[in-house]
N, C-alpha and C positions, 0 to 999 in steps of 0.2 A: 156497282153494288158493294155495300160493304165487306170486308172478310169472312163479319160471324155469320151473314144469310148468306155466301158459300158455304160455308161446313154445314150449317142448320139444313139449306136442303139435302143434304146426303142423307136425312135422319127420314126413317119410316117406322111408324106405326105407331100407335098411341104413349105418350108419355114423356119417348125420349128426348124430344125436344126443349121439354121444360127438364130434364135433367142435364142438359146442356146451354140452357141459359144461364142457371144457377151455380154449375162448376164454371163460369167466365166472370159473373156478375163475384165470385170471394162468400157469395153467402154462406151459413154455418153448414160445417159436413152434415149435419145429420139433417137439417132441411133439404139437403142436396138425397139423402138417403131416404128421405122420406116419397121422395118423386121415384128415384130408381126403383122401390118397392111398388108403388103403385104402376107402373107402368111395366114390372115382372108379373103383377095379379091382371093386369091385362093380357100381356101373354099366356099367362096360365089358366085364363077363362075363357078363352077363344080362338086356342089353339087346341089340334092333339097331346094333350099329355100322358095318355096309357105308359108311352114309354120310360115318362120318370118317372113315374112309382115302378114300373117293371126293373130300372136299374136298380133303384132302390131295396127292391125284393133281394136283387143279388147279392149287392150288398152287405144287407143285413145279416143272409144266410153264407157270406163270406166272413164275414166276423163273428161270427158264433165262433169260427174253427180256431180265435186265439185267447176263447176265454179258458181254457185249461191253459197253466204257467209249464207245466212239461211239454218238451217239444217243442216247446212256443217256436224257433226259428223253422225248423222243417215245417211245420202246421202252416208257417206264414206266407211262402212259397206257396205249399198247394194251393191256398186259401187264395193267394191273389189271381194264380192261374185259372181257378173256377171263377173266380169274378172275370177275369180277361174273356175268358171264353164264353159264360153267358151274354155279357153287356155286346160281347161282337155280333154276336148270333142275332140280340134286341134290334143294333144298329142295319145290320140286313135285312131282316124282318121289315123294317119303317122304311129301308129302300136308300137310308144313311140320309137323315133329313135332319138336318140343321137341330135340332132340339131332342135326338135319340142322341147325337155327337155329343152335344153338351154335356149330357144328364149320363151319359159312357163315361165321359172324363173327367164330371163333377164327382162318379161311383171310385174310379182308380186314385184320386186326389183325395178324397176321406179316407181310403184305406191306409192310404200311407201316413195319414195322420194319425192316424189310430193304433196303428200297429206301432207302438214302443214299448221296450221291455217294462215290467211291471204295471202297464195300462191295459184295466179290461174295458173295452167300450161300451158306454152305458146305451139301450138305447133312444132315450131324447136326444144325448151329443149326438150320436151318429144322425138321427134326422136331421138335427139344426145344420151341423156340418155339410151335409149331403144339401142340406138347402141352401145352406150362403156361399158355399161352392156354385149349385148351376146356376143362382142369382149373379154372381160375379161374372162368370163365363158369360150369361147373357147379356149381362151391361156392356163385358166389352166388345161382346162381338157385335151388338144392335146399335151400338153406342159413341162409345169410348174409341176405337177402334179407325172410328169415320169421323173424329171431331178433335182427335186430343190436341192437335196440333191450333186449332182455334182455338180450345180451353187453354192451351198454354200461353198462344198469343194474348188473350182478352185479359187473364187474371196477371199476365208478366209474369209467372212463372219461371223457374230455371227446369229441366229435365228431371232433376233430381227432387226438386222441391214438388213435380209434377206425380213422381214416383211414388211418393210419400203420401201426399194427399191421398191418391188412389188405396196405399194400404189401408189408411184412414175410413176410407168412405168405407172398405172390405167390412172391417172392423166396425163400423157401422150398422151397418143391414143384419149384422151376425146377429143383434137382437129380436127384430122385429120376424128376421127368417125362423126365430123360435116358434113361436105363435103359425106362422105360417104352415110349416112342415109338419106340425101336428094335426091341423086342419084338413092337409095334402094327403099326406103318409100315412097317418096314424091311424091305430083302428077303430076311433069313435070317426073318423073325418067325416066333415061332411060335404054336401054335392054344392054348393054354391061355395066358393072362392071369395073371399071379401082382403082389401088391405089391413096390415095390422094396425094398432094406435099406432098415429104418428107418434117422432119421436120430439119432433122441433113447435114447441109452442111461441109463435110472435108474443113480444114483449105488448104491455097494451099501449095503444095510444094514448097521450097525452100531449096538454101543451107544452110540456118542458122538450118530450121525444120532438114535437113536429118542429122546435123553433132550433131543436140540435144540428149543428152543420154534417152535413156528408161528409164520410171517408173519402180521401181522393188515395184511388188506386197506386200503390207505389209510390207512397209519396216518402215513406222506409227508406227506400232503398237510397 
């Protein structure tokens, strides 16, 4: 059996696999990010989620404490130890289920991005952030994680070139996670979950596209 249907059966649950075709097949990052998104709003509509917005809530009510500029480093302390201690309590509460984990460390990973002297966090960044954070987290851990070693094989990749790409695709979803976490988070949200716009529109066909020869992979190098 081929290499890539080893890594491809490691993959469960709706979507990941066609995000795994497309990080081997070289296709555009943001078609690549356009699957990963779809296949986190399946996650997020058929799973328990109470618990990310519950991190979220923490969160939020942890960065309030660094929008006064006095203090700011003692505040930032307290601030992130209230968040430690909420988000752990969430993650008992859920029993430490794989997506309280997440959405814990996607809350401790926004703060720290947040928290730099003369930045007061607005809150859309902090949602979107707080979104393309557990969007990431889930990629790799449903994903990425069980495949990369295929996706490096299949695109020829080096490590490094592997590394990049990944910020890439991060950098990717960081827009469409906007839209999203509003709908999630926000306080108009609302109850049905949809994908954002894509972000990757195909070029249209024509005769000139169909008669154009294929890319051969690594033929660069």
């Amino acid at each position: 059996m081929p290499d890539g249907d080893r890594f491809e059966r490691r993959l469960r649950g709706k979507g990941w696999r066609s995000v795994y075709r497309l990080g081997c097949s070289g296709a555009p990052i943001n078609a690549v990010a356009d699957k990963v998104m779809g296949a986190a709003v399946h996650v997020l509509g058929t799973e328990w989620i109470g618990c990310v917005r519950a991190c979220y809530t923490e969160l939020r009510e942890a960065a309030r404490h660094l929008e006064p500029p006095l203090f700011r480093e003692s505040a930032s302390h307290d601030a992130f130890d209230q968040l430690n201690s909420g988000v752990d309590a969430l993650k008992a509460d859920e029993g430490f289920s794989e997506i309280s984990r997440l959405a814990a460390d996607a809350a401790r990973r926004t703060f720290n991005e947040v928290d730099q002297p003369g930045q007061i966090p607005d809150e859309d960044v902090l949602r979107q952030r707080f979104m393309t954070n557990f969007v990431s987290a889930l990629t790799e851990r449903r994903c990425l994680s069980a495949v990369r070693d295929g996706i490096m094989q299949s695109s020829q990749r080096t490590k490094e070139e592997q590394v990049n790409w990944e910020v890439e695709l991060k950098k990717a979803i960081a827009e469409p996670c906007g839209p999203l976490s509003k709908s999630l988070l926000g306080e108009d949200r609302t109850r049905s979950i949809r994908a954002p716009r894509r972000l990757f529109e195909p070029a249209p066909v024509t005769l000139e596209t169909l008669n154009k020869p294929l890319p051969v992979l690594g033929e660069s190098r």
